[in-house]
N, C-alpha and C positions, 0 to 999 in steps of 0.2 A: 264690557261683557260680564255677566253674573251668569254663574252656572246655581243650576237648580237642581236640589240633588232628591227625588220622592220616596219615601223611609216607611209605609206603614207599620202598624206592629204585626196585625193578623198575617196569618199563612198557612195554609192547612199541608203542603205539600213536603214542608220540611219550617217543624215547627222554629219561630225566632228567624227565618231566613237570612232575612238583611241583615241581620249582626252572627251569622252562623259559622265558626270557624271556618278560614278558609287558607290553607298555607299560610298559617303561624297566625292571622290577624281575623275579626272580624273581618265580614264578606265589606259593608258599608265602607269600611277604612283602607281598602283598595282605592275604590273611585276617589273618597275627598283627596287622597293624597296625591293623586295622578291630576284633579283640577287644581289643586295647591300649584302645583310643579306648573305649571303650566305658565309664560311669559304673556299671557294674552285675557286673562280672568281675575277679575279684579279681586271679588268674591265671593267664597262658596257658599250655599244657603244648602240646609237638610230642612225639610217638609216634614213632621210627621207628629202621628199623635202619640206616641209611646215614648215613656218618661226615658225608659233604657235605653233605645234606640237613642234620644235625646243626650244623653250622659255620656254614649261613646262616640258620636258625631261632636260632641264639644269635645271632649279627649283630643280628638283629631284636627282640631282647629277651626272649625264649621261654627257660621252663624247658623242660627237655632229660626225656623217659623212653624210654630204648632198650629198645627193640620187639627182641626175640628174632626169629631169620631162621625158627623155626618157626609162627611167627605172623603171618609179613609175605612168603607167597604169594602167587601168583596165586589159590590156593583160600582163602587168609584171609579170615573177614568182617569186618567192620567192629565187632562185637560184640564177638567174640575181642577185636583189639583197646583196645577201650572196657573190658572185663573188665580185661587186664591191667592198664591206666592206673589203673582204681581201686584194683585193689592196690597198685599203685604207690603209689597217693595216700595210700592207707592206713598202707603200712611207714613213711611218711614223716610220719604223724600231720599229713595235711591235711586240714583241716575243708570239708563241704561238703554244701549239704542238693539241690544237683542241679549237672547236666552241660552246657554249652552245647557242643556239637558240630559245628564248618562242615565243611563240606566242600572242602577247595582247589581242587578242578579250579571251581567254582562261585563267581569273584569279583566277579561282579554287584551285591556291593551300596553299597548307598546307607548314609551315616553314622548315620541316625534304625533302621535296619530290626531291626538285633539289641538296641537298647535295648528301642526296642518290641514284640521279642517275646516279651524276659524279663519287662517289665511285664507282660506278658498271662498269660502263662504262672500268674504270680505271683497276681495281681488276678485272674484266674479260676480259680485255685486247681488247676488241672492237674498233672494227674502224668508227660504227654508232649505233643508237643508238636511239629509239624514245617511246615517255612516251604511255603509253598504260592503257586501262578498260579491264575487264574481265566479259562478261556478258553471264547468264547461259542460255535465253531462246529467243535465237534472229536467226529469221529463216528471208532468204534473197530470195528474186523471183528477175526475169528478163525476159521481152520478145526478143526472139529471134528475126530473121529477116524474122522469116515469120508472125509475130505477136504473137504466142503462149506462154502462160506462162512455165516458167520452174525455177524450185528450183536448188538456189546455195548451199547453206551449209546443207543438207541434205535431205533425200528419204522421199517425201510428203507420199510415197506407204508401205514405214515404219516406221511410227514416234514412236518415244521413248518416253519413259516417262520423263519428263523436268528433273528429277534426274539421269538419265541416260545418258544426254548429257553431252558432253566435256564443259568446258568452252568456248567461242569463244575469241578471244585477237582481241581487237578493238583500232586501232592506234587513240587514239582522240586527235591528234595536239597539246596537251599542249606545247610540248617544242621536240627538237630534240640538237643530239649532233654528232658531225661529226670532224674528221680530216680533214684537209685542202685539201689534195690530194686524196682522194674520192670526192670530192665537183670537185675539178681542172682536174681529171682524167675523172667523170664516167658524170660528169656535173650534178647528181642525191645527195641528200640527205644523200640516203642510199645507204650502198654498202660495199664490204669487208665481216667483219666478224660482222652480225647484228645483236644487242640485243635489249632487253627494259626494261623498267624501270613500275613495276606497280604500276598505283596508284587505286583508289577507284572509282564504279559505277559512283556514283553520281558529278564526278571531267570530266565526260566529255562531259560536256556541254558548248558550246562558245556560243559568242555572233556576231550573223548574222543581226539578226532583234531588234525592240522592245519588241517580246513579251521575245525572249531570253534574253535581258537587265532585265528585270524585274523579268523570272526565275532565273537566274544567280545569280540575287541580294537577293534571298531570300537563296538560299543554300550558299550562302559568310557566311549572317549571321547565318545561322543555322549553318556550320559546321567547316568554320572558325575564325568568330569572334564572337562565342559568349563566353563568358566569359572572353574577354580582356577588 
């Protein structure tokens, strides 16, 4: 297993993101060191086209794949990227039968969360695979195309008591795990045989803006570090 870690430099929403203080450390040097930690990642690779980015991703012990500036837009997806890393991984005759994928702006997690989801992955024989919340009382609208509102996830004309509803599984971006040839086949993520990995409420919140830097950073300390 290689994790693949994607680093651009641009960010207009909070300039330098990926390396933007965050509780004592660059935001980037959360995630390497939580794929470091990990008993099941061989590993780590940083994606990216920014020399700085590059400078504090090796500080932290990350192999280095420069991400071309045609791939590392505002309009790049995250595929593109993942594409190029495997070739990378490829010219460079690295063995690897799947992908562990976090997401930086998303360092929410706990030290057990990504062993356990490779174990899953693994043990239920998945071919993808993406970390997920489970929230009990989350009702979604949408206007149509004539302008009218209309309820997604259930009957506004029958609503339930909040203890009566299903849980909802909410893919919150932490991290994704994929084989190669779903990535190279479907050109998507996800595909094959799809599971996930759950983690906890309050683990699915990334960071977009400032105010989210600020939320993010109080729940780090409330639920991950405090008592180290």
């Amino acid at each position: 297993m290689q994790a693949i870690i994607l680093a651009r430099g641009g960010s207009k929403s909070i300039p330098k993101k990926n390396i933007v203080n965050f509780c004592g450390k660059p935001l980037i040097g959360w995630t390497i060191e939580q794929c470091t930690k990990s008993e099941l990642i061989e590993n780590v690779w940083v994606s990216s086209d920014s020399k700085e980015i590059i400078e504090i991703a090796e500080e932290y012990g990350a192999k280095i794949i420069r991400r071309p500036h045609a791939l590392s837009g505002d309009e790049s997806t995250s595929e593109s990227g993942w594409l190029h890393a495997m070739k990378t991984l490829n010219e460079r005759q690295v063995k690897y039968d799947a992908l562990f994928c976090p997401q930086v702006t998303s360092p929410l997690r706990k030290e057990s969360d990504i062993d356990e989801a490779i174990a899953k992955f693994k043990t239920d024989k998945l071919d993808s695979l993406f970390s997920a919340s489970k929230v009990d009382d989350l009702y979604f609208w949408y206007k149509n195309e004539s302008g009218k509102l209309e309820s997604v996830n259930y009957d506004y004309r029958n609503r339930k008591r909040r203890q009566d509803h299903e849980p909802q599984i909410i893919e919150n971006g932490s991290f994704y795990i994929f084989k190669p040839e779903i990535l190279e086949q479907q050109l998507n993520r996800l595909g094959g045989r799809i599971g996930y990995s759950e983690m906890e409420p309050w683990q699915i919140f990334e960071i977009d803006n400032s105010i989210d830097l600020r939320v993010c950073c109080a729940l780090m300390n409330e639920f991950v570090l405090r008592g180290k």
